[in-house]
N, C-alpha and C positions, 0 to 999 in steps of 0.2 A: 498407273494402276487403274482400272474397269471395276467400275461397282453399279451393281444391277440393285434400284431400288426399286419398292412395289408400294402403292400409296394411292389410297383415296382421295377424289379430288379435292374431299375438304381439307383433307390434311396437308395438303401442298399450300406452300408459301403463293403469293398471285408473281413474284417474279419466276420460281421456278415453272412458272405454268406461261406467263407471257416467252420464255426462254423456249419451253417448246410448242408453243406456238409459230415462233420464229425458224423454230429447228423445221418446222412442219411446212412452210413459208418456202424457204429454201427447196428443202428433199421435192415438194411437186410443183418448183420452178415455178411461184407464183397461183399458181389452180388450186389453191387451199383457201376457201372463201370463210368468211366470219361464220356460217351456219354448219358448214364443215368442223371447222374446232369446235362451235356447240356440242353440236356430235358424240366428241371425243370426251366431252366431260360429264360429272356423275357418278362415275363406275371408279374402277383402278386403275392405275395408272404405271406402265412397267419405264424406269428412266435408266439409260447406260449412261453412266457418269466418267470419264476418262480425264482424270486429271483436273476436276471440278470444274469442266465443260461438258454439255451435253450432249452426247452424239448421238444416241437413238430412242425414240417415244414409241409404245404403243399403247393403247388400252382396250377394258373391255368395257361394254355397260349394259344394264338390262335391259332387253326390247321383250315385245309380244309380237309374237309369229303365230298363226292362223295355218292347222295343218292336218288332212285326215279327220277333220270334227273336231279337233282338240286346240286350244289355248294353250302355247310353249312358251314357257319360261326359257329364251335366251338371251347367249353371253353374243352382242354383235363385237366384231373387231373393229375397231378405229386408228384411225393418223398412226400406223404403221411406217416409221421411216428411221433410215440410218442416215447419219451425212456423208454425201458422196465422198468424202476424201477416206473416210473410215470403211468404206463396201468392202465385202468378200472375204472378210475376217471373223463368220461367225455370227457377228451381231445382231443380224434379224432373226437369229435362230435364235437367241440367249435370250430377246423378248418374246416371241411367240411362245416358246416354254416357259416364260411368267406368266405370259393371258391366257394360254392354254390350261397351265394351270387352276387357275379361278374359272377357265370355263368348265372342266370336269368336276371341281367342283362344286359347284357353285348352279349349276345350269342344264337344261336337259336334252341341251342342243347348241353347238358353237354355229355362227352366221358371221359371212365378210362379204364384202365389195371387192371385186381384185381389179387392178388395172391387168391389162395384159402381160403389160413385163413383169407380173408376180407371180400370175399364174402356176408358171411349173415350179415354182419356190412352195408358194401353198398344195401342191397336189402331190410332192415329196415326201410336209408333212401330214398327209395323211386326209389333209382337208377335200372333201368330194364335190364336184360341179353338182348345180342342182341342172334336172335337166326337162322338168316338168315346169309347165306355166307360170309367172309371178304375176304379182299383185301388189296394191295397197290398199288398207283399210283406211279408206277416207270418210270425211264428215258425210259425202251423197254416198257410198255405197261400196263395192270391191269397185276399184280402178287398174286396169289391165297396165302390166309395165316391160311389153315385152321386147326395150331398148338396154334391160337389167340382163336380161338370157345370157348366160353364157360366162357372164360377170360373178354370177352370185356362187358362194361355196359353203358346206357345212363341215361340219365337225361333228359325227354321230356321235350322242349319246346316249342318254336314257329311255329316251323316247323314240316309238319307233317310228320309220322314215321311208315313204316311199320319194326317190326320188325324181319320180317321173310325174309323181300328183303335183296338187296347186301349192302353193305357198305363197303366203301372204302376210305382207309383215304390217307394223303398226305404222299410224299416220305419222310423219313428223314434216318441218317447215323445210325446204330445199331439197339434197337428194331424198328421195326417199329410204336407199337403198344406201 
């Protein structure tokens, strides 16, 4: 049996959260650095549970995005992964429709990272390349980040979106993005 829980980070036990951590370790073959799981934590947290092992993590958290003049309240996606033995069963969809969730409502703008091989998994659901300029709001000033291009996807919501203008999201410690 698959149970799809949804949960704050505070609410999480620290083994269910070191577990997917680990889940998260495995899914990008090692390229999940300790600032990465930072990341992931804060917001909510979507866990597939199969047989009280974990097989897929995702979450959202709130960021500020910088866009058109205005200060957006968004939901960013994070540590999005199924374990490989469990792919193509659904799974990454049965999380993204819990973070989805919380980002409609909750937020007035959904923001991810995609590796390439997500890409057409996120643009399925409905998620849009951004295709105008990035940035970061750093401590000196806008810093241009234009190795993110191409990468970066939204989720419209309330707020409206050109997606060919600048976008600029908040400073944090490693990717920025």
């Amino acid at each position: 049996m698959i149970e799809l829980l949804t949960a704050h980070t505070a609410e999480l036990e620290h083994a269910v959260l070191t577990e997917a951590r680990e889940l998260l370790i495995g899914v990008f073959e090692g390229d999940m650095t300790v600032g990465d799981w930072e990341h992931a934590l804060g917001g909510v947290h979507a866990l597939l549970i199969e047989d009280g092992v974990l097989i897929g993590h995702a979450s959202v958290v709130q960021r500020r995005m910088l866009h058109g003049g205005r200060a957006l309240r968004a939901g960013y996606v994070e540590g999005v992964g199924v374990r490989a033995d469990r792919r193509g069963r659904g799974h990454g969809g049965a999380l993204m429709d819990a973070v989805e969730r919380v980002v409609r409502g909750a937020y007035e703008v959904g923001v991810l990272g995609s590796s390439d091989e997500a890409v057409p998994f996120y643009r399925r659901r409905g998620w849009q390349p951004w295709r105008g300029p990035l940035c970061a709001i750093t401590p000196g000033g806008l810093r241009p980040t234009p190795d993110e291009e191409g990468a970066v996807f939204v989720l419209p919501g309330s707020a409206p979106l050109d997606l060919d203008g600048r976008l600029a999201c908040d400073w944090r410690d490693g990717d920025v993005w």
